[in-house]
MDAnalysis code that builds the backbone (N, CA, C; Angstrom):
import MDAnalysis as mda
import numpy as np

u = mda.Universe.empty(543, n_residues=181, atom_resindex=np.repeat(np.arange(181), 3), trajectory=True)
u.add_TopologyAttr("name", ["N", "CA", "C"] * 181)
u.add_TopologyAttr("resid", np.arange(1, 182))
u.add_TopologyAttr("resname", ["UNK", "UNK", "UNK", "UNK", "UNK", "UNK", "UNK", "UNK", "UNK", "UNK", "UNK", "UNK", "UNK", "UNK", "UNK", "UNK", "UNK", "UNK", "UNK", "UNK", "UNK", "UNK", "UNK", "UNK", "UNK", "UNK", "UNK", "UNK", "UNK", "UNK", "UNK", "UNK", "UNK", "UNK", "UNK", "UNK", "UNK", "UNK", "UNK", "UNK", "UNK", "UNK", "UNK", "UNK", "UNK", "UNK", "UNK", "UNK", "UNK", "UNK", "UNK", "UNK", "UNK", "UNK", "UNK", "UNK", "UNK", "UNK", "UNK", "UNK", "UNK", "UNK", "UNK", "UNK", "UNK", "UNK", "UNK", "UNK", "UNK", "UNK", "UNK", "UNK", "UNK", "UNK", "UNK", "UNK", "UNK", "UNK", "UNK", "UNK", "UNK", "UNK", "UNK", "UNK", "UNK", "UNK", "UNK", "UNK", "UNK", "UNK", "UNK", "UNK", "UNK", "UNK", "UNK", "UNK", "UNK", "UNK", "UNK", "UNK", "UNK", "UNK", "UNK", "UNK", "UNK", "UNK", "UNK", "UNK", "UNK", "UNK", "UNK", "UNK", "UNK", "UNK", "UNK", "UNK", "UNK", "UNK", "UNK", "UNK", "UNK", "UNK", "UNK", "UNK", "UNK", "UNK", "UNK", "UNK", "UNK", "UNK", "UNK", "UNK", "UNK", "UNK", "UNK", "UNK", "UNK", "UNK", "UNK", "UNK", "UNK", "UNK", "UNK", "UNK", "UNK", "UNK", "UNK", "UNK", "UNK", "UNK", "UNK", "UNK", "UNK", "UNK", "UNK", "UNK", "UNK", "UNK", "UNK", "UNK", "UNK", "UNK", "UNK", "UNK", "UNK", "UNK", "UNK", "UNK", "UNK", "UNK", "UNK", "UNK", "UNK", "UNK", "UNK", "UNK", "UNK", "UNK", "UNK", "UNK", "UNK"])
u.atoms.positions = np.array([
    [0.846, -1.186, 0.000],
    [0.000, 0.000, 0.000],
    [0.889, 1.246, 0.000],
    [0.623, 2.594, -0.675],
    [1.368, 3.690, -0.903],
    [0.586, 4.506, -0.092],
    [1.077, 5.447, 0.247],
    [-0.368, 6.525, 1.007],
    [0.470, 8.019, 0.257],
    [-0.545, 8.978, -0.010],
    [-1.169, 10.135, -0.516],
    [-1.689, 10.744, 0.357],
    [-1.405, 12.279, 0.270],
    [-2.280, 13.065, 1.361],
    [-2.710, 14.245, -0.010],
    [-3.884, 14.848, 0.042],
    [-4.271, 15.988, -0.889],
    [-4.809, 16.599, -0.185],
    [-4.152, 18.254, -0.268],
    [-4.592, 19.032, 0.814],
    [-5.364, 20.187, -0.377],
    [-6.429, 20.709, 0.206],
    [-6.875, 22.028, -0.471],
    [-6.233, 23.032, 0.301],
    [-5.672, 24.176, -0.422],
    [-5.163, 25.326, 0.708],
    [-5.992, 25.808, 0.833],
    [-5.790, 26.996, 2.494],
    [-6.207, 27.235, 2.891],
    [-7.101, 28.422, 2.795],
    [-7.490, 29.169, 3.736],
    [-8.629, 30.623, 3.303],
    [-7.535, 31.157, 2.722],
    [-8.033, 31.822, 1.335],
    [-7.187, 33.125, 0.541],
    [-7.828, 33.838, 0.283],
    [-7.583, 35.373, 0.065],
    [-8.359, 36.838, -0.669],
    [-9.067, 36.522, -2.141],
    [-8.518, 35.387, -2.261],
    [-8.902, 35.551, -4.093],
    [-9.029, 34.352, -4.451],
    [-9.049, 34.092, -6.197],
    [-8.794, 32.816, -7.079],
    [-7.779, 33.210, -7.396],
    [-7.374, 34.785, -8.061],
    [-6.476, 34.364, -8.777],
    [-5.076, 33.849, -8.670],
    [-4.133, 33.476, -9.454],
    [-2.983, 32.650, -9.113],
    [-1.888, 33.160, -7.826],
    [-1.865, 34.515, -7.952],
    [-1.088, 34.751, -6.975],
    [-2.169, 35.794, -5.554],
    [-3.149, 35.339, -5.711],
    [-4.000, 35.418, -4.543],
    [-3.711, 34.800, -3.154],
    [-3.094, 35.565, -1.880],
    [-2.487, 35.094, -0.910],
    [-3.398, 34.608, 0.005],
    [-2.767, 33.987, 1.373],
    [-4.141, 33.555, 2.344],
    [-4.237, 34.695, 3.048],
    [-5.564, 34.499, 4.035],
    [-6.171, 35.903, 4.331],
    [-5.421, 34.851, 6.184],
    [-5.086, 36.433, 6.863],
    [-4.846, 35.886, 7.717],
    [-5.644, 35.110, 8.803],
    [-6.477, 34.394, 8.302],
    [-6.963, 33.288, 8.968],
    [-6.405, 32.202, 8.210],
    [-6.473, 32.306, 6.913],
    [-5.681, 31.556, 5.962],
    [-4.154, 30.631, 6.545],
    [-3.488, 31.756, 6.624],
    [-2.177, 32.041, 7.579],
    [-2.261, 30.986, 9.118],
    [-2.629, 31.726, 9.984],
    [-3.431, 30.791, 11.239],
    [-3.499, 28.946, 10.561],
    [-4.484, 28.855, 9.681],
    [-4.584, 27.633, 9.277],
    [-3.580, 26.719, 9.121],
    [-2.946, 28.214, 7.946],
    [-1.446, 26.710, 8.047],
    [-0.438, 25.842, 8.660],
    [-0.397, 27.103, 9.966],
    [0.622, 26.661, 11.207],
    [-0.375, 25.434, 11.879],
    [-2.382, 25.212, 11.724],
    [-2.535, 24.591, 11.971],
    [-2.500, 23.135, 11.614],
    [-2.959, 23.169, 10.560],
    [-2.181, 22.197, 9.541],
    [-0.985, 21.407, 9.529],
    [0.665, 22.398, 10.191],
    [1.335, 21.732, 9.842],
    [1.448, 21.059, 11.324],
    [0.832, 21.331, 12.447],
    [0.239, 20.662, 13.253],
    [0.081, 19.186, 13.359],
    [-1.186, 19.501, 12.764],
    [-1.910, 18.218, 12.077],
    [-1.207, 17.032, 11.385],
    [-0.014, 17.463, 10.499],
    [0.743, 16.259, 9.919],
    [2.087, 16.227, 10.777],
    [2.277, 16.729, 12.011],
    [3.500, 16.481, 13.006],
    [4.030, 14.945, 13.240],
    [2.696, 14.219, 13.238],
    [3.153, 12.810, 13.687],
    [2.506, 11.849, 12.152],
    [2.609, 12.484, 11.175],
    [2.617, 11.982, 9.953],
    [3.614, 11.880, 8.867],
    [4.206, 10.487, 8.443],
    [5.539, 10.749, 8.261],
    [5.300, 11.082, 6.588],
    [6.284, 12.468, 6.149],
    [5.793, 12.700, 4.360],
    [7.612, 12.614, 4.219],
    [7.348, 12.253, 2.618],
    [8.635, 12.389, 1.936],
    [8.774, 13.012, 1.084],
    [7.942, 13.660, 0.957],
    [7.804, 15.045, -0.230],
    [6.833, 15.734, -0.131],
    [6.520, 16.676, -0.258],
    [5.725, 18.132, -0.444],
    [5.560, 18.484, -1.869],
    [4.501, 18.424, -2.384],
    [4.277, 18.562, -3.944],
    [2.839, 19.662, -4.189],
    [3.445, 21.014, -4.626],
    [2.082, 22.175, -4.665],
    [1.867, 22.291, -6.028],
    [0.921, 23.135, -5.978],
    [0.329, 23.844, -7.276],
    [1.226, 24.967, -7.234],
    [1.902, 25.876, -8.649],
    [2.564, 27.140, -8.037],
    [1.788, 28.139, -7.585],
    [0.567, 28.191, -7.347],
    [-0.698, 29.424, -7.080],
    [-0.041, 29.729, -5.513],
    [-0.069, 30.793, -5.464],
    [0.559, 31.640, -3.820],
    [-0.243, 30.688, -3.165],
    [-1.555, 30.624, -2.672],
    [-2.490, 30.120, -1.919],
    [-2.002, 28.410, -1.378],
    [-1.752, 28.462, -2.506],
    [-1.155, 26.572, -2.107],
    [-0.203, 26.263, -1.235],
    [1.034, 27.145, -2.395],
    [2.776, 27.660, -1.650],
    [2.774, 27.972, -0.176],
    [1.940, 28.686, -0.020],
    [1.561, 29.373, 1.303],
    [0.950, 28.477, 2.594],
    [0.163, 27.453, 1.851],
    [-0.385, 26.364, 3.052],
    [0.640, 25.311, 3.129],
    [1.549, 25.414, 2.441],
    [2.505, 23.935, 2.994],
    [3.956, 24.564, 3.517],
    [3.883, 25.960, 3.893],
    [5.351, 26.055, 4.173],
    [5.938, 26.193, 5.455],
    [4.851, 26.509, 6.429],
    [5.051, 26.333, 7.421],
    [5.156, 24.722, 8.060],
    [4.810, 23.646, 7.606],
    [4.566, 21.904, 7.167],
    [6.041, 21.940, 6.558],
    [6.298, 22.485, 5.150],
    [7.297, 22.117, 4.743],
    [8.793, 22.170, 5.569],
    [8.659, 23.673, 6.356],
    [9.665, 23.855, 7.139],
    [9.436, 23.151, 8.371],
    [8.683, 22.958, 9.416],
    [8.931, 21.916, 10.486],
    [9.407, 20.160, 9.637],
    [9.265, 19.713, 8.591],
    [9.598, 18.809, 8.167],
    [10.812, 18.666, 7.447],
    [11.345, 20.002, 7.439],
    [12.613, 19.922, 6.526],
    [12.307, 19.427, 5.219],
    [11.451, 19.483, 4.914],
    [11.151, 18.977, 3.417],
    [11.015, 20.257, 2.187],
    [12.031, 20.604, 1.061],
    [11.549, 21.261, 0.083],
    [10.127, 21.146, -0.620],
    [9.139, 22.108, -0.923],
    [8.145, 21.865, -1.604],
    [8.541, 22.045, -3.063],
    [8.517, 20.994, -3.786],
    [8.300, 21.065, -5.204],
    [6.990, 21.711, -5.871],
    [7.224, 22.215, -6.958],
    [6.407, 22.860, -7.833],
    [5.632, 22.048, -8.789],
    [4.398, 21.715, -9.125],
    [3.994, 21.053, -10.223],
    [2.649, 21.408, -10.763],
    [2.940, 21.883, -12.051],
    [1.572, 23.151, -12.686],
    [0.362, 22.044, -12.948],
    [0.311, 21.019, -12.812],
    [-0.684, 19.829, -13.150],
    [-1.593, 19.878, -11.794],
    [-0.703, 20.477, -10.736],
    [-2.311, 20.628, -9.331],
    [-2.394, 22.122, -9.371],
    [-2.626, 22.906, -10.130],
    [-3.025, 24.257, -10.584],
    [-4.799, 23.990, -10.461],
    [-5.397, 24.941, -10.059],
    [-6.853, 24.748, -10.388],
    [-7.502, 25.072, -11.993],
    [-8.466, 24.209, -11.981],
    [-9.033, 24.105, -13.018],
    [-9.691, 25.112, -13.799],
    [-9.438, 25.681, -15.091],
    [-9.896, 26.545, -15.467],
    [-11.413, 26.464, -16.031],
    [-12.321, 27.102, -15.510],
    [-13.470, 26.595, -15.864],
    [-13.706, 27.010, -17.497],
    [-13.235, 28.564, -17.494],
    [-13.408, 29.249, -18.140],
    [-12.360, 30.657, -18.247],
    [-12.534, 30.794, -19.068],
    [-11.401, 32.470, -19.919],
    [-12.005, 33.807, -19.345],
    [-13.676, 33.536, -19.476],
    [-14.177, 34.804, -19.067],
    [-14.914, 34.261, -18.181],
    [-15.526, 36.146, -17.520],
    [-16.089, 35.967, -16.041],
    [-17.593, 35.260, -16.931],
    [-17.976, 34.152, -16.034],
    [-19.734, 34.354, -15.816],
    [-20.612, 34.832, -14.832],
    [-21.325, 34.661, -15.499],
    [-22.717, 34.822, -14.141],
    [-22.998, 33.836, -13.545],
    [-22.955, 32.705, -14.617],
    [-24.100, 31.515, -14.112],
    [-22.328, 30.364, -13.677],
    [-21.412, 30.525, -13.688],
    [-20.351, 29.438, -13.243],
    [-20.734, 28.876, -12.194],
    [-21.630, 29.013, -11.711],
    [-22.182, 28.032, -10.628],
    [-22.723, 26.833, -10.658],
    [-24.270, 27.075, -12.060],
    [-24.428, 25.870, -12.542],
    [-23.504, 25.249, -13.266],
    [-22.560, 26.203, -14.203],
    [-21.674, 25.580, -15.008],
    [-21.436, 24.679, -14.662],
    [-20.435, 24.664, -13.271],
    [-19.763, 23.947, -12.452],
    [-20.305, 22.557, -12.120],
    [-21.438, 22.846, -11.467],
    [-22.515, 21.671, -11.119],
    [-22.719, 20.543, -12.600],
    [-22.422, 21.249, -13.363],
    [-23.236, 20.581, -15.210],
    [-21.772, 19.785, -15.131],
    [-20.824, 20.265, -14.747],
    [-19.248, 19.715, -15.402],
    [-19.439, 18.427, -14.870],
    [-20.007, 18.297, -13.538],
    [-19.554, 16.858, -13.316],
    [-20.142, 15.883, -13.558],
    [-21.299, 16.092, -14.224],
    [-21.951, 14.988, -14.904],
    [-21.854, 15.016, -16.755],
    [-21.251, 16.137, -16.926],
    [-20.741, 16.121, -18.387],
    [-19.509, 16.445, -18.002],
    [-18.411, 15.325, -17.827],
    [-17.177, 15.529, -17.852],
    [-16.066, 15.968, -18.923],
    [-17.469, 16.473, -20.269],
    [-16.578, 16.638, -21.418],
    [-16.730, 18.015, -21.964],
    [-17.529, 18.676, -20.899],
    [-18.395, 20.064, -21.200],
    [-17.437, 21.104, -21.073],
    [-17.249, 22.018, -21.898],
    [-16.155, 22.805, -21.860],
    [-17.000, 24.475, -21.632],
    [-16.350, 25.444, -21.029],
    [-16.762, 26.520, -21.717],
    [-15.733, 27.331, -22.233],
    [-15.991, 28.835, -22.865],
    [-15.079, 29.585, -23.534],
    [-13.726, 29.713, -22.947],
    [-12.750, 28.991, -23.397],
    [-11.062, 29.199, -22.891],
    [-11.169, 28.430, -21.980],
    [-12.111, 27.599, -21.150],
    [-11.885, 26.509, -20.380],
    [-10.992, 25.470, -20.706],
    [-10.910, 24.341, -19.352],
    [-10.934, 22.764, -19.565],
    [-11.920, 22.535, -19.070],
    [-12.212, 20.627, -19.829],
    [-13.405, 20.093, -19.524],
    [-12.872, 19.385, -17.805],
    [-13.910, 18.939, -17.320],
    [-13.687, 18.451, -16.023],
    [-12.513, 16.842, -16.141],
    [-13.051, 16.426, -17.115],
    [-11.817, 15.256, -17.769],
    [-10.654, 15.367, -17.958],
    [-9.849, 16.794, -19.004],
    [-9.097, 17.191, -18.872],
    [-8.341, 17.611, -17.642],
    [-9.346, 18.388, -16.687],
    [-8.536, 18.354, -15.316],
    [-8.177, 17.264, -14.430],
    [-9.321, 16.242, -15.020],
    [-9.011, 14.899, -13.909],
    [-7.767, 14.308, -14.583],
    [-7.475, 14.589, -15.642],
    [-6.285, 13.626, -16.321],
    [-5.110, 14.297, -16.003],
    [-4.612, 15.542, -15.972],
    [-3.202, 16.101, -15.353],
    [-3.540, 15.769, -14.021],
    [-4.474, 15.683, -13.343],
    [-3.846, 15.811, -11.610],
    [-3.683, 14.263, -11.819],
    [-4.398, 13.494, -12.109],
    [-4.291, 11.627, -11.957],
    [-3.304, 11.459, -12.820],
    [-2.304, 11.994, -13.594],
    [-0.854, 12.105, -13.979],
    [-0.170, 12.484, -12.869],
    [-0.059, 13.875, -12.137],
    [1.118, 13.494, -11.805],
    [0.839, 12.343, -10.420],
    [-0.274, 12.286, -9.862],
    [-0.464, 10.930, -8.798],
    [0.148, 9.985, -9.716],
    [-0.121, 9.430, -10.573],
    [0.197, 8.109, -11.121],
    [2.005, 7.998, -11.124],
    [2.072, 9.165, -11.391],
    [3.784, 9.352, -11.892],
    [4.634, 9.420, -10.405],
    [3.994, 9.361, -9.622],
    [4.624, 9.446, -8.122],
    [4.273, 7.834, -7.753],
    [3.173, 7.257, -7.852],
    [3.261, 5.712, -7.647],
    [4.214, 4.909, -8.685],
    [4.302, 5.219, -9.970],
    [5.218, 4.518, -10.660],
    [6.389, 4.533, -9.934],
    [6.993, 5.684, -9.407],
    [8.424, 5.932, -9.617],
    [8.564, 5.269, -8.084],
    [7.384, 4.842, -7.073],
    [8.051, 4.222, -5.655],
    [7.325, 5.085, -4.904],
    [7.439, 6.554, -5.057],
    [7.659, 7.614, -4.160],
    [6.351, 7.107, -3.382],
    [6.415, 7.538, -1.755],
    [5.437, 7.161, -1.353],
    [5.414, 8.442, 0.070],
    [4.129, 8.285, 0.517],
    [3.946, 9.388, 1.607],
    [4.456, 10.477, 1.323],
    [3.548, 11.226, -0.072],
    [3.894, 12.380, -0.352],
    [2.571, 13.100, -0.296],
    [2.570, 14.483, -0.139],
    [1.934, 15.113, -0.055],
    [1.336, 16.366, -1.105],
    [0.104, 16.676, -1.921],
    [-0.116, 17.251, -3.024],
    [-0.794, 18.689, -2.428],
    [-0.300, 19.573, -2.651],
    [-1.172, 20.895, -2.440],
    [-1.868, 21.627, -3.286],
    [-3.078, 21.290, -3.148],
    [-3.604, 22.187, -4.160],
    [-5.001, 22.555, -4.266],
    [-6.423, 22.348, -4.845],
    [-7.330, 23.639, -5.135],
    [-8.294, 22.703, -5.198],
    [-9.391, 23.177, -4.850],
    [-10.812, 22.398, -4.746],
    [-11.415, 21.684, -5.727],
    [-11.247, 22.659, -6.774],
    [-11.905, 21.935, -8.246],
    [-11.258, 20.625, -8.477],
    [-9.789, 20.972, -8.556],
    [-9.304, 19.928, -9.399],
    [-9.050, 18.698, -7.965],
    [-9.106, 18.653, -6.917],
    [-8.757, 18.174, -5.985],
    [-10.070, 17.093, -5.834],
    [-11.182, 17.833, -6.054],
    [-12.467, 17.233, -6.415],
    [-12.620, 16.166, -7.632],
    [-11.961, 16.599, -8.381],
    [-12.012, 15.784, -9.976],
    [-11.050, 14.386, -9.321],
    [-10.364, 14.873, -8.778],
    [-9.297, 13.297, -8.618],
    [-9.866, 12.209, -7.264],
    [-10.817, 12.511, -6.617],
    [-11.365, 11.988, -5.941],
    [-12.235, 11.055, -6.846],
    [-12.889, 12.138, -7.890],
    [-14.321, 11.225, -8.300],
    [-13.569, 10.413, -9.038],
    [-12.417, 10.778, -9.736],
    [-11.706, 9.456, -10.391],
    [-11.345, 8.233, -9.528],
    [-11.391, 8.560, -8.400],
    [-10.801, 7.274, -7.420],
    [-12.551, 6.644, -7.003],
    [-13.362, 7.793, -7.240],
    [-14.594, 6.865, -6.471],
    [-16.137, 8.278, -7.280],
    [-15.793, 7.397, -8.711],
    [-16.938, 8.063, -9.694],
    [-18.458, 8.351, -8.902],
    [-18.839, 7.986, -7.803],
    [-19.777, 8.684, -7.173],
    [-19.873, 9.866, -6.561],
    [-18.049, 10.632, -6.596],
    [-18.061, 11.843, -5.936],
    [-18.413, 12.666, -6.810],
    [-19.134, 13.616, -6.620],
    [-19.639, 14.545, -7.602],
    [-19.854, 16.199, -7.167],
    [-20.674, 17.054, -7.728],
    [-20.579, 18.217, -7.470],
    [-20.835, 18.954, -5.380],
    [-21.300, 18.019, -5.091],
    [-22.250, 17.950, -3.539],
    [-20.889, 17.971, -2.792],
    [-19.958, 16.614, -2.761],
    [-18.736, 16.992, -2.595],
    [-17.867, 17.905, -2.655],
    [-17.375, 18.251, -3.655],
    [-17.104, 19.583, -4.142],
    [-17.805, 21.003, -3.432],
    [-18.864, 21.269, -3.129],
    [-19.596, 21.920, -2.360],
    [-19.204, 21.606, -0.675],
    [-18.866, 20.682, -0.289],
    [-18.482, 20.409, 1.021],
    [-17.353, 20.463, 1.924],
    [-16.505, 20.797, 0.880],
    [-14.761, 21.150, 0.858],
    [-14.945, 21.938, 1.775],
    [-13.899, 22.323, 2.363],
    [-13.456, 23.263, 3.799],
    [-12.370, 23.859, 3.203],
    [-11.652, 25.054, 3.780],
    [-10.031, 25.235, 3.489],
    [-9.715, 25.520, 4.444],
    [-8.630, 24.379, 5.052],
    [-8.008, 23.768, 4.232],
    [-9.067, 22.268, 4.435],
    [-8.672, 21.420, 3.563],
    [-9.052, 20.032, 3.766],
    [-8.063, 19.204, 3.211],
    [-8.242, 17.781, 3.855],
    [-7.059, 16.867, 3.938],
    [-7.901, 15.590, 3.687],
    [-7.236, 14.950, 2.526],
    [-7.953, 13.636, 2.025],
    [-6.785, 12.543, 2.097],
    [-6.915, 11.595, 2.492],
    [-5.674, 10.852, 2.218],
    [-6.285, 9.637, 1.375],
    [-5.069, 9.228, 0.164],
    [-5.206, 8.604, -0.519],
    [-4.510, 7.398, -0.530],
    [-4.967, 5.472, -0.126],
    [-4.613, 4.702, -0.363],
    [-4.183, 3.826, -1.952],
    [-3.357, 4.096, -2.042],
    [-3.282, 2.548, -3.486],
    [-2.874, 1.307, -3.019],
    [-3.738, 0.762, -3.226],
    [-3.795, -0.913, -3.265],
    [-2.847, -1.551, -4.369],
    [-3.361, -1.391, -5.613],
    [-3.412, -1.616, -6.582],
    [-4.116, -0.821, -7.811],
    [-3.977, -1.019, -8.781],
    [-4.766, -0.473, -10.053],
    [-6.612, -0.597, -9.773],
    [-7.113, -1.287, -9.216],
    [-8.473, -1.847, -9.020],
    [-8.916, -1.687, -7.701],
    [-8.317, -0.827, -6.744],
    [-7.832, -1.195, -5.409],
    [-7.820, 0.272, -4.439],
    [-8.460, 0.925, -4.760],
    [-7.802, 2.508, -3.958],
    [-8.673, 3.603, -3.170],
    [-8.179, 3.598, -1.565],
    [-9.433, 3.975, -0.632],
    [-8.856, 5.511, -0.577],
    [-10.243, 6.279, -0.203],
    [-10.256, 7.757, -0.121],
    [-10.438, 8.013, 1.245],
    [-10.399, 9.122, 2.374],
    [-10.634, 9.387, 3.348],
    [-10.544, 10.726, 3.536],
    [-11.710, 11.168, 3.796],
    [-11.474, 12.849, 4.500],
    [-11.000, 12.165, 6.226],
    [-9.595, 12.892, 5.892],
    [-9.352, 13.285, 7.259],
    [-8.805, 14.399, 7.779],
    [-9.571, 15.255, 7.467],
    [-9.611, 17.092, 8.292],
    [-10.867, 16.961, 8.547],
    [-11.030, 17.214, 9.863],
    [-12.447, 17.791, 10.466],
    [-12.156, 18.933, 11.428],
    [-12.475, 19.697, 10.947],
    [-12.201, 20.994, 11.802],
    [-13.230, 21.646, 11.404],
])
């Protein structure tokens, strides 16, 4: 068995990429790195979005662990321009996983870079590593591990939240929220 941890970061001012945490945000993370004190990681792996960077570094530094960079747990672009209605959008994506809008990705597309670089960290051995990154797409790689997760989920996220991910095998792989705060 390999174990996976996927964290959503924490409260931030914004979406956009270099949108920082709000200082409760901040607060969170020192709680957080708390939380994985008696959890053993061998890598730290973020999205480059400030918000992410920002929830694992206080974690990264009590662990002595560098956080690596990897643009594949970036959040999902729904879309290029603002909407009104990205709400239902959102809700529509996960039962049309192929539904795109203007300058978007489809929800498929996002599930396939984040379940790349997971896959590419079980190939290579690496194990008890840790992924930082963003609700949408953090959401998409769940329902790939357990196609009943859907938009309701996604709606239930906290920031931060902490899922840990078992592999068994290819046929074989348990999910767990474990942040309750």
């Amino acid at each position: 068995m390999k174990t996976y941890y996927f964290v959503r970061h924490c409260q931030a001012d914004g979406q956009s990429e270099d949108a920082s945490l709000t200082p409760q945000g901040i607060t969170q993370s020192h709680e957080l790195a708390q939380f994985f004190s008696g959890i053993q990681l061998n890598q730290i792996i973020s999205s480059p979005y400030k918000r992410a960077i920002q929830t694992v570094v206080p974690l990264a530094h009590a662990k002595q662990i560098k956080v690596q960079m990897d643009k594949r747990l970036s959040e999902r672009r729904l879309s290029s321009q603002p909407m009104k209605d990205w709400y239902e959008k959102l809700k529509l994506s996960f039962s049309d996983l192929h539904m795109t809008c203007e300058g978007g990705e489809s929800s498929l597309e996002a599930m396939n870079r984040i379940v790349e670089a997971l896959y590419e960290q079980i190939k290579s051995g690496r194990d008890h590593t840790l992924f930082a990154t963003h609700g949408n797409i953090m959401s998409l790689l769940l329902k790939h591990a357990d196609p009943a997760i859907g938009f309701k989920e996604w709606e239930q996220l906290s920031n931060p939240d902490v899922y840990i991910l078992k592999y068994f095998k290819p046929d074989h792989v348990e999910i767990e929220r474990i942040w309750h705060k």
